[in-house]
C-alpha positions in Angstrom: 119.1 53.4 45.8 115.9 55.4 47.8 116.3 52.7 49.8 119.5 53.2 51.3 119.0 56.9 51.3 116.3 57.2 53.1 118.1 54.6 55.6 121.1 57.2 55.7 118.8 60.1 56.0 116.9 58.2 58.9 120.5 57.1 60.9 121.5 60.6 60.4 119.1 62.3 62.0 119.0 59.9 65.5 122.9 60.4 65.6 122.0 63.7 65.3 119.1 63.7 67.8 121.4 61.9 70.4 124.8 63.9 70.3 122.6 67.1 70.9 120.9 65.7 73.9 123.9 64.2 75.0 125.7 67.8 75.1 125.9 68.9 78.5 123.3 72.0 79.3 124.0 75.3 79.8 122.3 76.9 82.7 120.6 79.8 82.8 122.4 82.3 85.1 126.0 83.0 85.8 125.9 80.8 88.8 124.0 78.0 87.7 124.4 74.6 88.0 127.5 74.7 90.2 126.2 72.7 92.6 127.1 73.7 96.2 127.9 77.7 94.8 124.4 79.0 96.9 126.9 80.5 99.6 129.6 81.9 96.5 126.7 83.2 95.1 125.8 85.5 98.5 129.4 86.1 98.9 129.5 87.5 95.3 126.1 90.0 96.1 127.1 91.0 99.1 130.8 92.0 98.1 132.5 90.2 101.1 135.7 90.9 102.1 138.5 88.2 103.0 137.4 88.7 106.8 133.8 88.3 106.3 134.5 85.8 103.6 136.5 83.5 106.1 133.4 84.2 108.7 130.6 83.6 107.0 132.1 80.0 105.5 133.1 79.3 109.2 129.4 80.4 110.3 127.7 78.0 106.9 130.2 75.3 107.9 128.7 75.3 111.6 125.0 75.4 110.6 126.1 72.5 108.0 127.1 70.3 110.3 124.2 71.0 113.0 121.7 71.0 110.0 122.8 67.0 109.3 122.9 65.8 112.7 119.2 67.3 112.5 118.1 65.8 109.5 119.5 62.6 109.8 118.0 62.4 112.8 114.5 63.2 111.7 114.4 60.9 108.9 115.6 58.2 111.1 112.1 59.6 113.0 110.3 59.4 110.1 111.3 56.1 108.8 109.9 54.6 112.2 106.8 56.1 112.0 106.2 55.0 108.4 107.3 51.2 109.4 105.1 51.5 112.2 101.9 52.5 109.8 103.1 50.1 107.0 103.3 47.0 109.5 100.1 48.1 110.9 101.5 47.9 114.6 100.8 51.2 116.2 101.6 51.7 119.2 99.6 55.3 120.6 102.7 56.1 123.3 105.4 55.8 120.3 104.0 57.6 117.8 102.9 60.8 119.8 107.0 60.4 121.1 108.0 60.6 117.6 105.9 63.2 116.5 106.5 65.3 119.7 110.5 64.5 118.6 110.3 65.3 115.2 108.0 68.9 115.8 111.4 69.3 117.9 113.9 68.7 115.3 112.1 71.0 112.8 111.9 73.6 115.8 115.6 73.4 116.5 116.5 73.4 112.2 114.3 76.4 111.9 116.1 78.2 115.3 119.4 77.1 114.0 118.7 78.8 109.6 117.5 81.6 111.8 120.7 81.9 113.7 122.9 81.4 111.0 120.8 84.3 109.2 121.6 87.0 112.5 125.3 86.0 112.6 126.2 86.2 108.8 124.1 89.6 109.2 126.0 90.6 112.6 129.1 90.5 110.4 127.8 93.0 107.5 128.4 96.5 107.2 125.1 98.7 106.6 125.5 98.4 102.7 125.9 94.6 103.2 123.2 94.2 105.3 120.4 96.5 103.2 121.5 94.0 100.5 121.0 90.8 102.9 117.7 92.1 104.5 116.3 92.4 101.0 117.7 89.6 99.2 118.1 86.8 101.6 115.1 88.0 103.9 113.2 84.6 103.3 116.3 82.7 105.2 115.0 83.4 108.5 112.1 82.0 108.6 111.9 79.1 106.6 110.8 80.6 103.3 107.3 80.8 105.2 104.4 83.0 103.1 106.3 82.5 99.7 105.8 80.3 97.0 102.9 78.5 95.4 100.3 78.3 98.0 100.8 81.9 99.7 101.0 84.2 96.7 104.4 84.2 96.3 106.0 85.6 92.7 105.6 82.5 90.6 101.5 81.4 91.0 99.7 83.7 93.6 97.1 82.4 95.4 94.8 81.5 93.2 97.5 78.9 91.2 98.8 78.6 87.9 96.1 79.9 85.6 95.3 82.9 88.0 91.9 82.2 88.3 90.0 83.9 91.2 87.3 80.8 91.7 88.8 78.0 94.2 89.7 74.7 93.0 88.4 75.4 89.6 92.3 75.4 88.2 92.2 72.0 86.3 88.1 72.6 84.8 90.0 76.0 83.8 93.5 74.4 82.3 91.6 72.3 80.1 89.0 74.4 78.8 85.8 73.8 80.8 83.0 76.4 82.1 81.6 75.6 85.5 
């Protein structure tokens, strides 16, 4: 009799374990997890109109398309080089070609977010574009002097722990004096 309820207790709680995680999660904002909704998202802030709705798809659509052509091609770059280093045949001529190439791609990617930044902003009214110059700011440029490693809002410059002493982060995380 214990027996065969501590085997019902035991199948009960791993249905119940894998029906929760198999629930689909909820994200965390209004926009979350729609996949693809970055540019709804924008639309939403910025309070588009139809007009500037219909032109600032057109204008994502366009830098889309170049932004493929772009990558495609630069991982086709990339994938050379890394054959070429794997193989261990390197030829000096090729590789500065490739990486001359490739510093172009990334050149003509970053002109191209840039430009896609001044047109959706050439079609904003003066609300709109307060609203885009603060918000969407980091577009221009790449995202360049935010994030982990340039004090950006999530770690600073002196990583997770915010500890002032360089490279001491993982003596630090686990509890070790220097």
């Amino acid at each position: 009799m214990k027996r065969s309820i501590i085997v019902s207790l035991l199948v009960t709680f791993f249905l119940g374990t894998a029906i929760m995680f198999a629930q689909p999660q909820k994200p965390f904002g209004p926009m979350m997890g729609q996949k693809g909704s970055g540019g709804f998202m924008m639309q939403k802030m910025l309070n588009l109109t139809d007009e500037q709705t219909a032109t600032f798809n057109d204008i994502r659509y366009k830098h889309q398309m170049e932004a493929i052509d772009l990558q495609a091609e630069l991982k086709k770059n990339q994938a050379k080089v890394r054959k070429m280093m794997t193989d261990q045949n390197i030829n000096s001529d090729e590789l500065l070609q490739l990486t001359k190439a490739n510093s172009e791609i990334m050149a003509k990617m970053r002109t191209s977010k840039t430009q896609m930044w001044l047109d959706v902003y050439n079609i904003l009214n003066n609300d709109q574009k307060e609203i885009w110059t603060t918000r969407f700011s980091q577009f221009g440029n790449n995202g360049q002097g935010k994030g982990y490693r340039a004090g950006g809002r999530h770690h600073g410059r002196h990583g997770c722990m915010g500890n002032n002493k360089q490279g001491s982060g993982y003596k630090n995380f686990r509890g070790y004096d220097q």
